[in-house]
ROSETOR-194150 format. One record per atom (N, C-alpha, C, O, CB): x, y, z; residue in three letters. Coordinates in pm, whole numbers, padded with zeros to 5 digits, always signed. Glycine has a CB too. Example, Ala and Ser with C-alpha at 12.3 -4.5 7.8 and 13.67 -1.06 7.14 Angstrom:
BEGIN
+01319-00569+00780Ala;+01230-00450+00780Ala;+01320-00330+00780Ala;+01424-00332+00846Ala;+01131-00447+00905Ala;+01285-00225+00708Ser;+01367-00106+00714Ser;+01290+00003+00787Ser;+01341+00114+00804Ser;+01408-00060+00572Ser;
This chain:
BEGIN
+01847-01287-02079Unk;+01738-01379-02107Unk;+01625-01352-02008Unk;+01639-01367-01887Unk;+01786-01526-02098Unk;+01522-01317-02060Unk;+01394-01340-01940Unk;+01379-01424-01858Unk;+01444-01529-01849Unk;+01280-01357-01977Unk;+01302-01393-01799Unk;+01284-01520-01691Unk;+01130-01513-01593Unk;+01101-01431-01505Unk;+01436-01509-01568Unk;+01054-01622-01641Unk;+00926-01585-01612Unk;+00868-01638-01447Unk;+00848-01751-01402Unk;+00839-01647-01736Unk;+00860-01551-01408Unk;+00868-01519-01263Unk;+00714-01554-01224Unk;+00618-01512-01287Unk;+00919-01351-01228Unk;+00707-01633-01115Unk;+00552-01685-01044Unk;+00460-01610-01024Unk;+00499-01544-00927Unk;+00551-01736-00920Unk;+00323-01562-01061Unk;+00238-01452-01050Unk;+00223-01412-00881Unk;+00141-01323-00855Unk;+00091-01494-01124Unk;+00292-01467-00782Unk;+00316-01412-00689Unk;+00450-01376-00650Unk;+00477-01370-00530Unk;+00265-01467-00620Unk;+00520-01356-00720Unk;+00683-01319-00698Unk;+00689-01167-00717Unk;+00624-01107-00803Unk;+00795-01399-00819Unk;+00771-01109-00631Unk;+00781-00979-00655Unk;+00837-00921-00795Unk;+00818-00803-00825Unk;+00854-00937-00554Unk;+00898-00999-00871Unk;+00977-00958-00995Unk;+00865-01002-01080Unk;+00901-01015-01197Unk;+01134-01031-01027Unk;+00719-01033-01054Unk;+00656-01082-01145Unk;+00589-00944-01197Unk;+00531-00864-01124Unk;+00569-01201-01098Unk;+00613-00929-01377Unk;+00574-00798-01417Unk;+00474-00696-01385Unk;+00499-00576-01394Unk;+00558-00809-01510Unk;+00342-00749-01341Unk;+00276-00654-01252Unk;+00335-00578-01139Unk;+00376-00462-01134Unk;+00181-00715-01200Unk;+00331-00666-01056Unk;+00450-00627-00906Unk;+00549-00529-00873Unk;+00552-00438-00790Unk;+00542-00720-00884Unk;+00676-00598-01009Unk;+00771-00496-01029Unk;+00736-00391-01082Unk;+00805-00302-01033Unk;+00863-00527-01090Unk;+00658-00346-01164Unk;+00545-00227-01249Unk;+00544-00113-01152Unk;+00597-00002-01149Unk;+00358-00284-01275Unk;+00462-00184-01070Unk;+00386-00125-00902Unk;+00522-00057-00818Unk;+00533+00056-00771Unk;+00306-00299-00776Unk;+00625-00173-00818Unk;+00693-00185-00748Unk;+00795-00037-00828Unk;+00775+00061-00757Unk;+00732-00345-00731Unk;+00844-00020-00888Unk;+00887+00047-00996Unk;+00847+00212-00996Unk;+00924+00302-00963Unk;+00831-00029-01113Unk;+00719+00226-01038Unk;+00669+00330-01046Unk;+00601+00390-00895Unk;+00550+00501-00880Unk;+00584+00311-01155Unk;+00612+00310-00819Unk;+00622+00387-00631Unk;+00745+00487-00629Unk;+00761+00604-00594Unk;+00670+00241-00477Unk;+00838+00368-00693Unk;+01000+00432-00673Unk;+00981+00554-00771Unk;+00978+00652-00697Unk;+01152+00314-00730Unk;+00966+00597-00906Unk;+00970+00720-00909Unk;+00901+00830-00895Unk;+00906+00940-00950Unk;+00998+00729-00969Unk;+00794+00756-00762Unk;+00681+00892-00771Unk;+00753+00907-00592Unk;+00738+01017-00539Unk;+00435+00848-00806Unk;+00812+00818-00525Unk;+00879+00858-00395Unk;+01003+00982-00447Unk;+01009+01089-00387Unk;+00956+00700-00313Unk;+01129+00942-00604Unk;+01151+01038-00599Unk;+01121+01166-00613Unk;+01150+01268-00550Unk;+01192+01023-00622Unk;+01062+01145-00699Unk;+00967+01333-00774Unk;+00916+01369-00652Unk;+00935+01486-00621Unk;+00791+01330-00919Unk;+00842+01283-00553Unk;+00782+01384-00441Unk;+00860+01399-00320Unk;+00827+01464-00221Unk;+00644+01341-00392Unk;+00969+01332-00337Unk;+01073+01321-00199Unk;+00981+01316-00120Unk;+00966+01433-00084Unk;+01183+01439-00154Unk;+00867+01216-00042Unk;+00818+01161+00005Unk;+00887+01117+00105Unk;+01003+01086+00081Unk;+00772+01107-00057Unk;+00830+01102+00254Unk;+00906+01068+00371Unk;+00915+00911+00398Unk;+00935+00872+00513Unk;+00843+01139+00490Unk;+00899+00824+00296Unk;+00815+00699+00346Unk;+00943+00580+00280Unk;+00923+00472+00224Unk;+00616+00688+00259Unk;+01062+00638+00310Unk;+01179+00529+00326Unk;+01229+00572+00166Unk;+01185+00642+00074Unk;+01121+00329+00361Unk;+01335+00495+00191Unk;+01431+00509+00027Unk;+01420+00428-00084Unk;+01416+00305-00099Unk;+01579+00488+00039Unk;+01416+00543-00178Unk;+01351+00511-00297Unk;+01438+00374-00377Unk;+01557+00348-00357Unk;+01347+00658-00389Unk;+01391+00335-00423Unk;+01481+00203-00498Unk;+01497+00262-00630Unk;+01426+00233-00726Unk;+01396+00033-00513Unk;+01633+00383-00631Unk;+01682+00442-00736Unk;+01686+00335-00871Unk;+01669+00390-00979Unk;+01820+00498-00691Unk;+01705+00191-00872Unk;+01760+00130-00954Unk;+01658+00098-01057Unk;+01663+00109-01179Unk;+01824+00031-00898Unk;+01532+00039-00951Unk;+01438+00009-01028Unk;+01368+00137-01125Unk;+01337+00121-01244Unk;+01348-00054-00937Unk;+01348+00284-01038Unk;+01277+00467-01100Unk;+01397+00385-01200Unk;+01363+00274-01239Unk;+01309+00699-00986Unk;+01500+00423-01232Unk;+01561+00424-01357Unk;+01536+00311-01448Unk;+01527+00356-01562Unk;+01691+00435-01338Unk;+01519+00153-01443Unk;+01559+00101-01511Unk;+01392+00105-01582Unk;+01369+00063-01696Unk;+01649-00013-01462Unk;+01289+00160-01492Unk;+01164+00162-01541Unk;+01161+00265-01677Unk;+01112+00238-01787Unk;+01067+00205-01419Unk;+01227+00388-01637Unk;+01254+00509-01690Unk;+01300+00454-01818Unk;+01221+00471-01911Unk;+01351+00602-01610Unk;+01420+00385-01847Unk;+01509+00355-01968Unk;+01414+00268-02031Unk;+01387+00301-02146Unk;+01661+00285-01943Unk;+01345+00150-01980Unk;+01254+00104-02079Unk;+01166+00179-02144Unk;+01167+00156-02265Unk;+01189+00020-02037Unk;+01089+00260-02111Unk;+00976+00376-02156Unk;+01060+00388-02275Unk;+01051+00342-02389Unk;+00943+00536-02052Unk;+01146+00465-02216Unk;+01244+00530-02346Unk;+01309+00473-02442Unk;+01331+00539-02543Unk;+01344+00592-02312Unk;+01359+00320-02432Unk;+01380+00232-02504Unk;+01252+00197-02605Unk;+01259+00185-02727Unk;+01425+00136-02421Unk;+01152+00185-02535Unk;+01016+00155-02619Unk;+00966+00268-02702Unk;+00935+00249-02820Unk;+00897+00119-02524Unk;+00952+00428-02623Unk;+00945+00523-02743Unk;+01013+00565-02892Unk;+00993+00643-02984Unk;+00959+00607-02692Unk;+01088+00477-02858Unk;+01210+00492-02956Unk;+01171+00405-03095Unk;+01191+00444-03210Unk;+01362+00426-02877Unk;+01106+00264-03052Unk;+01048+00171-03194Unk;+01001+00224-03259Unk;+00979+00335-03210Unk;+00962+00072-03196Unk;+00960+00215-03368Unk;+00892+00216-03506Unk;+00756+00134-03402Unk;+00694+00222-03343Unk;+00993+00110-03673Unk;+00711+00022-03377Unk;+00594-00008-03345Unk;+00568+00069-03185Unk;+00484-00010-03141Unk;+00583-00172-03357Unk;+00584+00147-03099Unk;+00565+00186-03014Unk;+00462+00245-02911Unk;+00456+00301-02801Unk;+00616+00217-03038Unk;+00353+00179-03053Unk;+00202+00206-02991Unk;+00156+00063-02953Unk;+00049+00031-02902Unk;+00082+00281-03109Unk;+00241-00002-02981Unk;+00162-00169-02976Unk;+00233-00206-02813Unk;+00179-00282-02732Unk;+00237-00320-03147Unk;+00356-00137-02793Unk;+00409-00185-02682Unk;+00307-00237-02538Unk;+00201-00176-02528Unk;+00501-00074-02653Unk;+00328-00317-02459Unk;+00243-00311-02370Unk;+00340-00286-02229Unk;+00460-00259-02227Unk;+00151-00441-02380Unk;+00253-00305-02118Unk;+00332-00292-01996Unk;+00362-00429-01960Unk;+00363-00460-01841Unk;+00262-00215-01881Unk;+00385-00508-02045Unk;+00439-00675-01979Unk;+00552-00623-02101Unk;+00630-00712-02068Unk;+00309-00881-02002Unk;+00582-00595-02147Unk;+00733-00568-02260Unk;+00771-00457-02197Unk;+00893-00461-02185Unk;+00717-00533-02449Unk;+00711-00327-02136Unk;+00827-00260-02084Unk;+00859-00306-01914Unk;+00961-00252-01870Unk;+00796-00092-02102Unk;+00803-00377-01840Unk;+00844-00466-01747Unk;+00975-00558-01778Unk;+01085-00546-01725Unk;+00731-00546-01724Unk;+00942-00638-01863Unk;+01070-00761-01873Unk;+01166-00719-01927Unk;+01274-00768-01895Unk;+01049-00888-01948Unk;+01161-00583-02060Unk;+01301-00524-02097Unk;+01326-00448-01914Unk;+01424-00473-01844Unk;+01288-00378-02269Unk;+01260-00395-01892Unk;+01322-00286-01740Unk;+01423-00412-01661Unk;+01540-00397-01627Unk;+01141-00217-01588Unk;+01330-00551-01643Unk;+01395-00618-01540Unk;+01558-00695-01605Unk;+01646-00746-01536Unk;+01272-00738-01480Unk;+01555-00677-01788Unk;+01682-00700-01803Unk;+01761-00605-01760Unk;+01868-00638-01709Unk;+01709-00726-01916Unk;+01728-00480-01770Unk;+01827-00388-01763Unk;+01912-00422-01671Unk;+02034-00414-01684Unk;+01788-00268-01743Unk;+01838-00474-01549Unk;+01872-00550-01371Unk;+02011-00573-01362Unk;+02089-00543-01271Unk;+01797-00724-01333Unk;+02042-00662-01529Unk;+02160-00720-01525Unk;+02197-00834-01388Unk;+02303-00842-01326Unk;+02249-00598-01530Unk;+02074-00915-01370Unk;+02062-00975-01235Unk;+02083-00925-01109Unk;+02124-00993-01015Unk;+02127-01061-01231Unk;+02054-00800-01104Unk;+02063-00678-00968Unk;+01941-00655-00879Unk;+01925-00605-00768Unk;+02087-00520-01027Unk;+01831-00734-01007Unk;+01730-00767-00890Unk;+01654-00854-00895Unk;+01531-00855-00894Unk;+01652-00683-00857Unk;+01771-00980-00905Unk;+01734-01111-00839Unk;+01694-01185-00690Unk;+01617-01276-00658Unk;+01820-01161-00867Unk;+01765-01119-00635Unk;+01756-01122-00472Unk;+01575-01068-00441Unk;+01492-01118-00365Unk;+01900-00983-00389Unk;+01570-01009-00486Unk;+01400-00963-00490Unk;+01303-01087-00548Unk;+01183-01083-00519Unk;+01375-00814-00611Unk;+01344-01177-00615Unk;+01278-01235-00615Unk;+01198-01401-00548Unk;+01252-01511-00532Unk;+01307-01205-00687Unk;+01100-01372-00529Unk;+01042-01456-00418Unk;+01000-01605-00471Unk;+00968-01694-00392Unk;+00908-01377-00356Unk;+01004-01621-00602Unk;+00958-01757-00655Unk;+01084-01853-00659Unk;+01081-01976-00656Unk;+00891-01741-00809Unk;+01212-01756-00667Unk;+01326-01894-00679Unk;+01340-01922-00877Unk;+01412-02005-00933Unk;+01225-02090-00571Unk;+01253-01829-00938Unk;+01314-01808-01108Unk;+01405-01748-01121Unk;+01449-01763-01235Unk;+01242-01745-01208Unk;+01464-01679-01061Unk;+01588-01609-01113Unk;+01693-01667-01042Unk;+01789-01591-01061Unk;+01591-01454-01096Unk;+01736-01776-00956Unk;+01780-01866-00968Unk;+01836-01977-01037Unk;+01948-02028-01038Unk;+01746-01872-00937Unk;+01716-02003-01103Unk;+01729-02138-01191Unk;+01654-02243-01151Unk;+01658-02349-01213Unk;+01862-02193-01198Unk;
């Protein structure tokens, strides 16, 4: 189930976006600047690919491949979040 996260929370879909696509440009460049958050490069990765895959896949936006990525989480990156929504 989604869960709509405070426009200042780190899991809030911009954020995690940002947050997300750092992680797979730290891996591709093996960049010296700390460890990559493998979980998020992937779960960003599988949404893309989940979304290329529709029949409507031009309409997709980056607030739908955000909130499918942050299900993928499977609540794995709840602790990241700073508003107290993925809580309850």
């Amino acid at each position: 189930m989604a869960v709509d996260h405070a426009p200042g929370c780190v899991l809030y879909p911009v954020h995690w976006l940002r947050h997300s696509v750092a992680a797979v440009n730290l891996l591709l460049t093996e960049a010296d600047e700390g460890p990559p958050d493998r979980l998020s490069a992937a779960a960003l990765l599988n949404s893309l690919e989940y979304h290329a895959d529709l029949e409507a896949w031009a309409t997709v936006t980056l607030l739908d491949v955000a909130r499918y990525a942050s299900l993928l989480g499977n609540g794995r990156f709840d602790e990241m979040c700073s508003c107290g929504a993925a809580t309850g």
